[in-house]
C-alpha positions, 0 to 999 in steps of 0.5 A: 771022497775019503774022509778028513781027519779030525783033531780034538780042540780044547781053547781054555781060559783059568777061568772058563772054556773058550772052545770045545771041539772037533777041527781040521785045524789050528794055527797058533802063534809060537814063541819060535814061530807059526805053527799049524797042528793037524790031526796025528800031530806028533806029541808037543809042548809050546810056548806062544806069543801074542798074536791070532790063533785060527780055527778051521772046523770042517765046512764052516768060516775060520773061526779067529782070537786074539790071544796075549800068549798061553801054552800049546799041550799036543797028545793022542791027537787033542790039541790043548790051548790055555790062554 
């Protein structure tokens, strides 16, 4: 069984970290549309809109927040969300 890929996570407020990590996935509310970011994940910048965000750590529940909107950073596979 080959191993999954992993994307580095970050989920920040101004003031503090919401969530630091490790994860198969995560899916957010864009301003144009849903999105979900896998690892290798191709450089990105994105708005986002009201809505849930979904974590998916590898075998554990989905890990779900509301956000009232933030900002989307993607490089060298570590995915950004400040809220």
């Amino acid at each position: 069984m080959s191993e999954q890929k992993l994307l580095k996570l970050t989920v920040s407020k101004v003031d503090a970290p919401v969530f630091d990590g490790d994860v198969l996935s995560v899916h957010v509310p864009g301003a144009e549309g849903e999105m979900e970011v896998l690892a290798d994940h191709e450089a990105l910048i994105s708005p986002l809109k009201s809505g849930v965000l979904t974590i998916n750590k590898a075998g554990e529940e989905k890990v779900k927040m509301e956000i009232e909107g933030g900002i989307l950073e993607i490089s060298n596979n570590h995915a950004t969300v400040l809220i």
